[in-house]
C-alpha positions as CSV (number, residue, x, y, z in Angstrom):
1,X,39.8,151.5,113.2
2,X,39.0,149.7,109.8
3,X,43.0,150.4,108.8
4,X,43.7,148.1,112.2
5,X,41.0,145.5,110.9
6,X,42.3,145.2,107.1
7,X,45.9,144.1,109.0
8,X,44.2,141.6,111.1
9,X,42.7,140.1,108.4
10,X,45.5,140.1,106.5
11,X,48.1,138.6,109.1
12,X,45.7,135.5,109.4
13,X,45.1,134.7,106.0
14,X,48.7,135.2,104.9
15,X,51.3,135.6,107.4
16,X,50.7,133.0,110.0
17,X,50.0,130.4,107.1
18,X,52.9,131.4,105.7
19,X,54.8,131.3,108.9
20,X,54.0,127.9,109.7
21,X,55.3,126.8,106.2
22,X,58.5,128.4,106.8
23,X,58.7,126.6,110.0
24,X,57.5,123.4,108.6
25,X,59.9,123.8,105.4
26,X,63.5,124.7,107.7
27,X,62.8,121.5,110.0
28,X,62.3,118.8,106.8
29,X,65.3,119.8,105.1
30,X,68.4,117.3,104.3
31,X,71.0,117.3,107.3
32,X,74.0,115.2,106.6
33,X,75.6,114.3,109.8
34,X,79.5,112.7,109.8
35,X,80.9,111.5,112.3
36,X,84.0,109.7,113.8
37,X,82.5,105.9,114.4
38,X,82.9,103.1,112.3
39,X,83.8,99.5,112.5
40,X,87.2,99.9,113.3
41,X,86.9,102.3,116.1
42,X,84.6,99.9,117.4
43,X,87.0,96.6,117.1
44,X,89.7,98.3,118.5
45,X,87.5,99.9,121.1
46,X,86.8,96.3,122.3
47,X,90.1,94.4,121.4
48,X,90.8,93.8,125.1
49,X,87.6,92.0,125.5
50,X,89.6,89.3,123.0
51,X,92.6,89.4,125.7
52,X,92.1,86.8,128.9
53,X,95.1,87.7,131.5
54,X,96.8,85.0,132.8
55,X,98.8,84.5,136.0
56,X,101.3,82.3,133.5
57,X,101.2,79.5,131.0
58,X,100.3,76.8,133.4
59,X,96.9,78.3,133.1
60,X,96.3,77.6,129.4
61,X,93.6,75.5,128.6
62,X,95.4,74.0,125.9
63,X,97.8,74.9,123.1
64,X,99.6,78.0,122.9
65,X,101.6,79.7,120.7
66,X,104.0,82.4,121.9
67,X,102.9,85.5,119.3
68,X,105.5,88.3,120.6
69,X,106.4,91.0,123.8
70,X,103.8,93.4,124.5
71,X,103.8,96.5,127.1
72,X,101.6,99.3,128.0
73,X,102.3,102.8,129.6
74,X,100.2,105.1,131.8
75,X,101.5,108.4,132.2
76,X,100.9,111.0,134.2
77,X,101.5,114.6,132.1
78,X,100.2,117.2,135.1
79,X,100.3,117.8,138.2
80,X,96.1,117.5,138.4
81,X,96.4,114.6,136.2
82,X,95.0,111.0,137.3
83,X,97.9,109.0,138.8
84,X,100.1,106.4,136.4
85,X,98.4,102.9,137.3
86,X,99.1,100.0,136.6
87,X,95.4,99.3,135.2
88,X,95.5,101.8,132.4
89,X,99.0,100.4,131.7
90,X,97.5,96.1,131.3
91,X,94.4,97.8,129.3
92,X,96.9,99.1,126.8
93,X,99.6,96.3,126.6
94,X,96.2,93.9,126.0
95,X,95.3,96.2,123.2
96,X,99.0,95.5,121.9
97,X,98.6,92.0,122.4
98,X,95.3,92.2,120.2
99,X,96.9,93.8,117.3
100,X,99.1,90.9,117.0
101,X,95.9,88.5,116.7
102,X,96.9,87.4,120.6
103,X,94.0,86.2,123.3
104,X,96.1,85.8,125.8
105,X,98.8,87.5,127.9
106,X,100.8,87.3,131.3
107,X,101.7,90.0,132.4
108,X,106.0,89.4,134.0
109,X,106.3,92.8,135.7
110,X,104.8,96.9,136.4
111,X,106.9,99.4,137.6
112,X,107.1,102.6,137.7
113,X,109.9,104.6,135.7
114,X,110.9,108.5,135.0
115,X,110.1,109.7,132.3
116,X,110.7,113.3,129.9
117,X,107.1,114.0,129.4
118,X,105.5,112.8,132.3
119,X,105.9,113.2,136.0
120,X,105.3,109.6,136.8
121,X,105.1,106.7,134.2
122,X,103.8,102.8,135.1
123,X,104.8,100.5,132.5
124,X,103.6,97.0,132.4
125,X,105.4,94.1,130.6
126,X,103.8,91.1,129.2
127,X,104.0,87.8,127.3
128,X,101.5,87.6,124.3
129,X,99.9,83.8,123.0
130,X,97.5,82.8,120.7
131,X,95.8,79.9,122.7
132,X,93.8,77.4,121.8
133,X,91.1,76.4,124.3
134,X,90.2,72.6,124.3
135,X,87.0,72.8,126.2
């Protein structure tokens, strides 16, 4: 019995102390974490927030200045793949239309087309402007 006591005695005064350092000592050291987000990502995350659609120029609220053509594609690649729409299409002509410093586009036609690599495509033409708003 006093071998059993000597362990007991010496498990609390060393190796639970000693435990809880280790612990203590793993969980405070440096962790460097990288990742994938910086400003960019996150301006052209947003660029079609930049973008108003218009039904056409009439609309303007004042100046305008034609910048260039812009068109998007959806595609769908598999047969359990969301359906080519004409929404994913818009969203990624206005991204277009934002990397030409555009805030404005009307969108002339979306159709749907065949395509290689896809089963069904949606493309989506559109005029890009830089307009400036007189209010």
């Amino acid at each position: 019995m006093k071998p059993l006591n000597i362990i007991n005695k010496f498990q609390r005064s060393y190796v639970i102390p000693l435990t809880i350092l280790c612990l203590i000592t793993a969980c405070s050291s440096n962790v460097e974490v990288e990742t994938n987000l910086d400003a960019e990502n996150f301006e052209n995350y947003f660029a079609t927030g930049s973008v108003t659609v218009y039904q056409d120029e009439n609309e303007f609220n004042g100046p305008s200045n034609f910048v260039g053509i812009v068109e998007g594609e959806s595609c769908k690649a598999k047969e359990n793949s969301v359906p080519a729409n004409a929404a994913d299409a818009r969203t990624q002509a206005r991204k277009k239309a934002a990397q030409l410093n555009a805030n404005a586009v009307v969108f002339t036609s979306c159709t749907l087309i065949e395509d290689q690599q896809c089963l069904e495509m949606m493309v989506c033409y559109g005029k890009a402007y830089q307009v400036v708003d007189k209010q």
